[in-house]
C-alpha positions in Angstrom: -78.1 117.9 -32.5 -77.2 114.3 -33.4 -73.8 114.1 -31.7 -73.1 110.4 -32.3 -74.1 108.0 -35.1 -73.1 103.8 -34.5 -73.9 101.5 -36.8 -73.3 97.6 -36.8 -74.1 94.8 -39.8 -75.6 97.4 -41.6 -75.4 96.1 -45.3 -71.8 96.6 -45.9 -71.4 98.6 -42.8 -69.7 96.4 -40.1 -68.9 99.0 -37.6 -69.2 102.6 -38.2 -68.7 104.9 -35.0 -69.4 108.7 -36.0 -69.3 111.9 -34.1 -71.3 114.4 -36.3 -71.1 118.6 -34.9 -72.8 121.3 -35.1 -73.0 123.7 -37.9 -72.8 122.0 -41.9 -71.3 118.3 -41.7 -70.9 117.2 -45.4 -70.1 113.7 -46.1 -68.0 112.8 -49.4 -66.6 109.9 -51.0 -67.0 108.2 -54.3 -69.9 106.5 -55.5 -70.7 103.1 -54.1 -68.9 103.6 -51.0 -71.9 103.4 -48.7 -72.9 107.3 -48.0 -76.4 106.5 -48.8 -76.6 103.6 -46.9 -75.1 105.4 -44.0 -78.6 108.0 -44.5 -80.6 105.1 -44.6 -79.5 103.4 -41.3 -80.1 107.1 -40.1 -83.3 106.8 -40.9 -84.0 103.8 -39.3 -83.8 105.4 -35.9 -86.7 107.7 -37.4 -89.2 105.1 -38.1 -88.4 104.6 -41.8 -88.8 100.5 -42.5 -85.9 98.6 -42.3 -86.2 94.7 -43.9 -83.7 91.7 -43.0 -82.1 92.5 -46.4 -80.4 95.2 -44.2 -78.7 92.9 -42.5 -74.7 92.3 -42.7 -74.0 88.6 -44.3 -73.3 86.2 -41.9 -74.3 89.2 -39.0 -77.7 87.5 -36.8 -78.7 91.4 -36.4 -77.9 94.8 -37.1 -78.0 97.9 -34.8 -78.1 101.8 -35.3 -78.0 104.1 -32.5 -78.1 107.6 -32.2 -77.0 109.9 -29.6 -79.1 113.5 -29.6 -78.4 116.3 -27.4 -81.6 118.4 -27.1 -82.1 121.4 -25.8 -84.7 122.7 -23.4 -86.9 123.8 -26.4 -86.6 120.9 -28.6 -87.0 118.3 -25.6 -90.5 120.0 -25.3 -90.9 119.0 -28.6 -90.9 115.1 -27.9 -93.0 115.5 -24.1 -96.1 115.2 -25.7 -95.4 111.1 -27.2 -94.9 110.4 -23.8 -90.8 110.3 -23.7 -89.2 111.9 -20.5 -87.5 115.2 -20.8 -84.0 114.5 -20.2 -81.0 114.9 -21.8 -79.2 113.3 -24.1 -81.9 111.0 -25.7 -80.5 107.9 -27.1 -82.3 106.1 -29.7 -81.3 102.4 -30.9 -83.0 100.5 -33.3 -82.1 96.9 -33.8 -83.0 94.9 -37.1 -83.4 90.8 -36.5 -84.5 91.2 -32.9 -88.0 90.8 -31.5 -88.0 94.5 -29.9 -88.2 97.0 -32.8 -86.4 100.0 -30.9 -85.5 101.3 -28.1 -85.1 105.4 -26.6 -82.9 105.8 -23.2 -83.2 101.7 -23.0 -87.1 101.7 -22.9 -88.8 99.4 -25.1 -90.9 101.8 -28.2 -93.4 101.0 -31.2 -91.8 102.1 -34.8 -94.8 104.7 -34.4 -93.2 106.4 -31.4 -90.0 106.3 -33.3 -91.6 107.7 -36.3 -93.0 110.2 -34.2 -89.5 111.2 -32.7 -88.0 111.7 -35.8 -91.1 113.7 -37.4 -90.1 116.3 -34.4 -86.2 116.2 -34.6 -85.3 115.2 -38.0 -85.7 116.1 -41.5 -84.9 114.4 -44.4 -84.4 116.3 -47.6 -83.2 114.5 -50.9 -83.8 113.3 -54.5 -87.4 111.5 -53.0 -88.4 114.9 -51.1 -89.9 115.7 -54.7 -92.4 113.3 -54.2 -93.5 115.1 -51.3 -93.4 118.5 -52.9 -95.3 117.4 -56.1 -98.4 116.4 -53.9 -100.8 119.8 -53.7 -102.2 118.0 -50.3 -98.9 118.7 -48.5 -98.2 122.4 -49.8 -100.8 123.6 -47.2 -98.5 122.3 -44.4 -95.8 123.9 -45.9 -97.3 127.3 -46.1 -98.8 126.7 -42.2 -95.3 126.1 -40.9 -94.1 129.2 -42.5 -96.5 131.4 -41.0 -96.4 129.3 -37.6 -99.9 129.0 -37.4 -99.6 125.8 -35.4 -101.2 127.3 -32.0 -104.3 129.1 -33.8 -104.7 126.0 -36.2 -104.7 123.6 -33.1 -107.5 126.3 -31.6 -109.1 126.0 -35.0 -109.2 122.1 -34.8 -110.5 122.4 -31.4 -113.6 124.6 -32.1 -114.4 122.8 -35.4 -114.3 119.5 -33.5 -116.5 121.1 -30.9 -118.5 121.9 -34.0 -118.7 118.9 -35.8 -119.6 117.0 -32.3 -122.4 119.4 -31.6 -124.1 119.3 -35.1 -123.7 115.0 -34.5 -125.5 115.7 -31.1 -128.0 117.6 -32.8 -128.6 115.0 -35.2 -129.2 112.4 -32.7 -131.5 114.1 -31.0 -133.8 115.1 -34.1 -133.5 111.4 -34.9 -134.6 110.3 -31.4 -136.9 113.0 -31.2 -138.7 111.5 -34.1 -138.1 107.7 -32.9 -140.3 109.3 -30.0 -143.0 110.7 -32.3 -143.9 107.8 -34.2 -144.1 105.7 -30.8 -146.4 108.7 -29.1 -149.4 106.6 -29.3 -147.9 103.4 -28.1 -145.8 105.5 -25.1 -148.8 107.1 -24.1 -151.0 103.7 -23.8 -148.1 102.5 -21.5 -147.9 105.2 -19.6 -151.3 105.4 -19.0 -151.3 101.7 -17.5 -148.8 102.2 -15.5 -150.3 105.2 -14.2 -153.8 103.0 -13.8 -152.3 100.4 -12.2 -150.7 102.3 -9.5 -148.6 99.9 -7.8 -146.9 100.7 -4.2 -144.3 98.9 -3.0 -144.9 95.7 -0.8 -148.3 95.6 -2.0 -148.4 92.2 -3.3 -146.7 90.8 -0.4 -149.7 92.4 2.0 -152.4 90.9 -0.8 -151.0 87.9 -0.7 -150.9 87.5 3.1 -154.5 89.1 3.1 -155.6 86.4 0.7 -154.1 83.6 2.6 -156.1 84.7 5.6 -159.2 85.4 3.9 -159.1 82.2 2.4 -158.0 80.1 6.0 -161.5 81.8 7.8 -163.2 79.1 8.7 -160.0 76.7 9.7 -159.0 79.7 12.0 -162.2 79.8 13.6 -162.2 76.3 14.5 -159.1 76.6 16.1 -159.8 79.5 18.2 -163.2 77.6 19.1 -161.5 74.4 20.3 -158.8 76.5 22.1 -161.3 78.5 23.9 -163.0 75.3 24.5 -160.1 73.5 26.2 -158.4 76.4 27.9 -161.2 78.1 29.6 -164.8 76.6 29.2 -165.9 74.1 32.0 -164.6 72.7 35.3 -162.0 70.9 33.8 -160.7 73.5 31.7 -157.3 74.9 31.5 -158.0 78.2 33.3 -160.0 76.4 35.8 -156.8 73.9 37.1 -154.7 76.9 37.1 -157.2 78.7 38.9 -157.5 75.7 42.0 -153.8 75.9 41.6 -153.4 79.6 42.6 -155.7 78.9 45.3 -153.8 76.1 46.8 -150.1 78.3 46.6 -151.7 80.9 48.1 -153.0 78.6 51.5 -149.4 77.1 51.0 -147.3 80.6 51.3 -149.4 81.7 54.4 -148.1 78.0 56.0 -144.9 78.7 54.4 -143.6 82.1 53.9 -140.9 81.3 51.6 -143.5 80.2 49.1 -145.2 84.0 48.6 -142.8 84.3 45.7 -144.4 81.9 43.8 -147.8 82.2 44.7 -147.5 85.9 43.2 -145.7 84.5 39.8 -148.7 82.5 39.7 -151.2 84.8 39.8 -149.3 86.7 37.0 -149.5 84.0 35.0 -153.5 83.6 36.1 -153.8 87.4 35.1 -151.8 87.0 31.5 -154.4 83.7 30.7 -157.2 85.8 31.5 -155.8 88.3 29.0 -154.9 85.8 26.6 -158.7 84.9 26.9 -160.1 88.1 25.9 -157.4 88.6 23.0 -158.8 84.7 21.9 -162.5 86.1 22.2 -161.5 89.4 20.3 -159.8 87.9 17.4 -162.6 85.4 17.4 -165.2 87.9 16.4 -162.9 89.4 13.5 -162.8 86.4 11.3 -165.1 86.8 8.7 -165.0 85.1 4.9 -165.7 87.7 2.9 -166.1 85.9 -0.6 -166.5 89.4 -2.5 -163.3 90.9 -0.9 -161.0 87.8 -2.1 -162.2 88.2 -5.4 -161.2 92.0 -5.5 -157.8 90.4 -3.7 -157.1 88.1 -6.8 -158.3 90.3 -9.2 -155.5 92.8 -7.9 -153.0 90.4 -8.4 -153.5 89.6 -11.2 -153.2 93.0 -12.7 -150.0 93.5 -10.6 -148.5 90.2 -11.8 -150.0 91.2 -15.5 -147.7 94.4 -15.4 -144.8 93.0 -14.1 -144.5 90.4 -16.5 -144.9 93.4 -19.4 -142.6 95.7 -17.9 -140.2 94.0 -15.5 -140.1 94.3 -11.5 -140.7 97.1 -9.7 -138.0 99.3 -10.2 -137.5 98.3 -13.9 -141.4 99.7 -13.7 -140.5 102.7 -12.0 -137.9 103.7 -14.2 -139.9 103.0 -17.7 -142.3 104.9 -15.9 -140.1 108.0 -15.4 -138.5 107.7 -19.1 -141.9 107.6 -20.6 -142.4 110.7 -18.5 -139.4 112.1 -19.7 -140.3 111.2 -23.2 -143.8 113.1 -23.8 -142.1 116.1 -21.6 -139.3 116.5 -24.4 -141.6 115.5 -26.9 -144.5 118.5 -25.8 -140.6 121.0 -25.7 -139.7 119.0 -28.9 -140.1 122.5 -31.4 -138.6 124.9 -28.7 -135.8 122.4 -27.6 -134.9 122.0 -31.3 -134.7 125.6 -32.7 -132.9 126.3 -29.0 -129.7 124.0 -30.5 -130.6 125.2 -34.1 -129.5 128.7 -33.2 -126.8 127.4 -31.0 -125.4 125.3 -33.8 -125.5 128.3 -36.2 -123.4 130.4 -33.7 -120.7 127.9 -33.1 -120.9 127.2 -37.3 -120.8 131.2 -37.8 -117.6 131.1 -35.4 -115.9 128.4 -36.7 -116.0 129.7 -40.4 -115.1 133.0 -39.3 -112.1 132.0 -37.8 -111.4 129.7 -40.6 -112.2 132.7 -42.8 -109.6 134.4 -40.9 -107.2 131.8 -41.3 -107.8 131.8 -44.7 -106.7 135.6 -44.6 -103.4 135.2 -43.0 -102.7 132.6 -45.3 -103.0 134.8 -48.7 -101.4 137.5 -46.9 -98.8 135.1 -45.6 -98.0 133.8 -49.4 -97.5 137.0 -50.6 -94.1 136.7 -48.9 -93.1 133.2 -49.8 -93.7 134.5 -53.2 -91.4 137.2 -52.9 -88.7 135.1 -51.0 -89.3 132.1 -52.9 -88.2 134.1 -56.1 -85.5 136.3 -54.4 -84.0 132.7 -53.9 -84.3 131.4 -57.0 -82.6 134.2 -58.3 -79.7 133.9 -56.4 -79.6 130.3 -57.6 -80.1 131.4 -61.1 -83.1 130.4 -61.9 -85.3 133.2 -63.2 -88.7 132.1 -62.0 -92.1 133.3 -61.0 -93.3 131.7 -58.2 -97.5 131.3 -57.4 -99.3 129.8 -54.2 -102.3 129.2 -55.8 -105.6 129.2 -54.0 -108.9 127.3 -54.0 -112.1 127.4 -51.4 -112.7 123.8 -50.1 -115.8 122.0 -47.7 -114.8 123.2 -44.3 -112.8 120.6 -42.9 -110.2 120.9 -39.8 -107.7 123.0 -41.7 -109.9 125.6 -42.8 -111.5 126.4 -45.9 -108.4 126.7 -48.2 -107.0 124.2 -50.6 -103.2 125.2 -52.0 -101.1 124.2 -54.7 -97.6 125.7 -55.5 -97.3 126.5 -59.4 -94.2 127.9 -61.0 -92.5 128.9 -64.0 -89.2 129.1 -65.0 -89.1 130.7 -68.4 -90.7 134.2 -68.5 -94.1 134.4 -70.8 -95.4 131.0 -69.8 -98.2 130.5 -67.7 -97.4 129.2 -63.6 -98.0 125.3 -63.6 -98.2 122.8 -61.2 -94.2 121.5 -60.1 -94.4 118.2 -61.2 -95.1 119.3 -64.9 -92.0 122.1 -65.0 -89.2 120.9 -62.8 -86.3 118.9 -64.0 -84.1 117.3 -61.4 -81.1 119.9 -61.2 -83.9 122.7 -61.2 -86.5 120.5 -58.4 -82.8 120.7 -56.1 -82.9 124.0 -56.2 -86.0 124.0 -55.6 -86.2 121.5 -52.8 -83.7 124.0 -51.3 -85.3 127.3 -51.4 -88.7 126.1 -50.1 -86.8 124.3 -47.3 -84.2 126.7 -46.8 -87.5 129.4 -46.0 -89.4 126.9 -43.7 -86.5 125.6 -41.9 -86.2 129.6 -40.7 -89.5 129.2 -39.1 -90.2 125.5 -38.0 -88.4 123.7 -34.7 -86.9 120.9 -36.3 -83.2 120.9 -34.9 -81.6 118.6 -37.4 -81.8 118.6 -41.5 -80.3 116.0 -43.4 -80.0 116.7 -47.5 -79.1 113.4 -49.1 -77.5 114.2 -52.8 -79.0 117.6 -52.7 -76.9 118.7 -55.8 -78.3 116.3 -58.4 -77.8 118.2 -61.9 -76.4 121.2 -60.8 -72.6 122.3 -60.6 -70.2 125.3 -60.4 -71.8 128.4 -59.8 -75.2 127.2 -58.9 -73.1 124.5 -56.7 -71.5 127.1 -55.0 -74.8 128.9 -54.5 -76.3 125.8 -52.6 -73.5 125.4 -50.5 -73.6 129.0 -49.1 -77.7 128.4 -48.7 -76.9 125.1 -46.9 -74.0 127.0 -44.7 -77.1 129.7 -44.0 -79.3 127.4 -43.0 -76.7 125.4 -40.6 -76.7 129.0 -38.9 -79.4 127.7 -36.7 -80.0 124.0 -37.6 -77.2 121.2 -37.3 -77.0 120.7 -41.0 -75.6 116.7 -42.6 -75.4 117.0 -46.4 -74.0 114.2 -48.6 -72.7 115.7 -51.6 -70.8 115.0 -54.9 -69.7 118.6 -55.5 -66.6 120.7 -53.9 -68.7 124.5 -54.5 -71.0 122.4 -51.7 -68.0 120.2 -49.6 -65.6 123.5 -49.2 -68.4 125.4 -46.7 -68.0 122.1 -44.4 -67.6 123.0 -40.4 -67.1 119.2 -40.4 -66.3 117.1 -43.3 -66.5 113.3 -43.2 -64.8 110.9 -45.8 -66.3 107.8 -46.7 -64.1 104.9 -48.3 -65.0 101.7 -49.3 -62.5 98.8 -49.0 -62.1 95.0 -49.5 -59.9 92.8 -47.1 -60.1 89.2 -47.2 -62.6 89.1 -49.6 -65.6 90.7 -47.7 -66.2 94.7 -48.0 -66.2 97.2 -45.3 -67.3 100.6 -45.1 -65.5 103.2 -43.3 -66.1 106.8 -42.6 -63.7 109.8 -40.8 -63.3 112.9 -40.3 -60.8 115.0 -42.3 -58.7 117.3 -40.9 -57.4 120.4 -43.2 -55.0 118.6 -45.1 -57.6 115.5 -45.9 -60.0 118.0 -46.4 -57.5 119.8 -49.3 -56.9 116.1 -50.0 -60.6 115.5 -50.9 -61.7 118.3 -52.4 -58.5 118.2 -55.0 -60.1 114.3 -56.2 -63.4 115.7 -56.7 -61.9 118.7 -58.5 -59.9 116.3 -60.9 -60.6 112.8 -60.4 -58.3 110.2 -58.9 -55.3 111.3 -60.1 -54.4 114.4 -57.4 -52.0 117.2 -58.9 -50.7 120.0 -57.2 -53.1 122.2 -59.4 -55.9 120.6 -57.8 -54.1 121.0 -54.2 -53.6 124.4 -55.0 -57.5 124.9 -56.3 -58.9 123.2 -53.0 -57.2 125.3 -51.0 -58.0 128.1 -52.0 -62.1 126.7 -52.2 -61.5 126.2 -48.8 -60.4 129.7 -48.0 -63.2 131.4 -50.1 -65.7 129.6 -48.6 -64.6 131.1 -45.1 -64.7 134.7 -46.9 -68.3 134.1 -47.9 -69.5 132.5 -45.1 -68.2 135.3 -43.2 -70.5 137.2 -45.0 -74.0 135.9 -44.6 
């Protein structure tokens, strides 16, 4: 419930501190004294817009702050917009400042606010009519009654599912046919690709081949002039070392300590003498070989040719594979597609059944707001007939049904929509009775009825007050009203006075206890002037409304 309500430079609201309880709170006071602006700083904390023209004069900003105390239940009700679960939850909203609102001191968007209030608070009143004359809204009304929210959020889930699926399915019959009309151009590719078989690091080895190939004769006069200097004649290389070797060796069997060397020597001796046959061997394998560097560069080129069309290697590898890919789904194309095709019909065939079924509950389901809708009206005196009228719709992610509420008030005429029958003491009652039926079945903790009893009075008044005194049962219940039938069922009722003191207005607001309440009720029985008679007559309001509350 909303235990505490502040409010600061609020139009002509200076400081208003108000501790609202549970049950019915009603809030009285003449006209003009600021009740309605008292709802309409409420609803700032909701999410409702608030302009700088709310703003005290001479006041830099105005707050509102509201302290809730939630219960268990209800605080599950906010966890999903991302608020912690703790209680109490304080919202503030502040008006001139750059931060729009706060909840338990952390920063929030007028969404999340708007968001908070859709789950905590409603607001019922004179402008709830324009939500009750739009048809598009009675099918929410009707939903909440019969608490379909879990199977409607299954619903919404499958036909999501649904609606993705048949997108899928069109995406692939449109790429699928992309495909088609490039088969020609995807096979050519593929087929050059395929022709051209490159392995990887084979230009690298062509290349090197091709450098050698093209270097033969260079090579082979190196290898000649080496072979020439390092082993051919007496005065060659090999023939030095060779007079060398002989010479160490004659020198280590003078001087022992030189046998090391003379064998490193002749290591060295044996290594050139290898060296010479690896000379003479790779000699004999240079060849120019005109006929194989032409097949070299020809290679190349086609390798270079294809990666310039097609990218690098990988990119080639991978176009390779999609092209692959391609003709593959294109060859499964028919099977693939009437494979999804019955898929799509199954998940279509479910969703429409359980729309179907949905549908079902729903008739069934108005049959009873019918009967308690006119049961109600009724009791208020209004001798109506009341019709949930329904139309099949395009399946969409409530179902199949579109629903209007007609109604007649004067027997023989035909049902019609509400905004063409309903004048504004009758759309109260109204207001009420659908309210008073869905407030039984929805979560919302806190209902606020601003001026609830426009164009009704006396018995009908009294009538609404012991509806609203129902309802506040098992809601926490603030109703701003004109009439005593309405203020006498009050667990709480709260006086609003307007007064002037140094030529700027101020707004205040208490609680009455029995004698203010007796006080109250007597000047809204008989005016300002309060006689004994009307004492008397409040009273004994007072006291009948405990009788017939006791009663419900």
């Amino acid at each position: 419930m909303l235990e505490v309500l502040r409010v600061q430079n609020f139009a002509i609201i200076d400081r208003l501190d108000i501790r609202f309880g549970p049950g019915l709170n009603v809030v009285t006071g003449e006209t003009g004294a600021g009740k309605s602006i008292m709802i309409q700083a409420l609803t700032g904390l909701t999410g409702e817009r608030l302009d700088q023209n709310v703003i005290r004069t001479g006041a830099k900003r105005a707050m509102v702050e509201g302290l809730f105390h939630l219960s268990p239940k209800e605080l599950r009700l906010i966890e999903d917009i991302g608020l912690e679960s703790e209680d109490p939850v304080v919202v503030r909203r502040v008006i001139g400042a750059g931060r729009a609102g706060f909840i338990n001191d952390s920063p929030v968007t007028v969404q999340t606010l708007k968001k908070f209030g859709y789950r905590i608070v409603e607001l019922l009143g004179q402008h709830e009519h324009q939500t009750l004359f739009r048809p598009e809204n009675h099918l929410n009304y009707l939903d909440i009654f019969l608490k379909l929210d879990k199977k409607l959020k299954g619903f919404k889930d499958l036909y999501h599912r649904y609606l993705y699926k048949r997108q899928e399915l069109k995406e692939y019959v449109d790429r699928m046919e992309r495909i088609k009309e490039k088969k020609d151009l995807i096979t050519y590719q593929l087929n050059e690709i395929k022709t051209a078989d490159i392995k990887s690091g084979e230009e690298e080895i062509l290349v090197r081949e091709l450098e050698l190939l093209k270097t033969a004769e260079k090579r082979r006069c190196y290898i000649d002039e080496i072979i020439h200097y390092f082993y051919d004649g007496k005065e060659s290389a090999y023939e030095l070392l060779a007079r060398v070797d002989d010479l160490l060796n004659k020198l280590s069997l003078v001087d022992p300590e030189m046998r090391h060397d003379a064998q490193e020597l002749k290591e060295i001796l044996i290594q050139s003498e290898e060296l010479g046959r690896k000379l003479a061997s790779y000699r004999e394998q240079i060849e120019f070989d005109p006929e194989r560097i032409d097949e070299i560069m020809c290679r190349l080129e086609t390798i270079r040719k294809i990666k310039k069309k097609y990218g690098g290697l990988d990119a080639i590898g991978d176009l390779k594979e999609r092209l692959e890919r391609e003709l593959t789904e294109l060859e499964n194309y028919q099977f693939d597609l009437e494979t999804k095709e019955r898929g799509l019909k199954r998940l279509e065939e479910e969703v429409l059944s359980m729309a179907q079924e949905i549908s079902s509950q729903r008739v069934k389901g108005g049959e009873e707001i019918k009967r308690r809708v006119e049961g109600m009206l009724r009791e208020l005196k209004m001798n109506g007939s009341f019709v949930i009228q329904f139309d099949r719709t395009e399946l969409n992610d409530k179902g199949i049904d579109r629903v209007e509420f007609l109604i007649t008030l004067n027997p023989g005429e035909e049902p019609r929509p509400l905004r063409k029958v309903a004048s504004g003491g009758e759309l109260s009652r109204i207001i009420l009775v659908l309210k008073s039926i869905i407030a039984e079945k929805d979560q919302i903790p806190i209902l606020i009825f601003d001026e609830i009893d426009t164009g009704i009075g006396g018995r009908v008044g009294e009538l609404v007050g012991l509806k609203l005194a129902k309802l506040a049962r098992h809601h926490q219940v603030i109703c701003i009203t004109h009439l005593p039938q309405i203020a006498k069922f009050a667990d709480h009722h709260f006086l609003v006075e307007k007064k002037v003191r140094k030529g700027k207005t101020y707004t205040s607001l208490s609680e009455l206890n029995r004698k203010g309440r007796i006080l109250e009720l007597a000047r809204m029985i008989g005016g300002n002037r309060i006689t004994e008679t009307a004492k008397r007559k409040a009273e004994e309001m007072i006291e009948e409304a405990r009788w017939l509350r006791s009663r419900i």
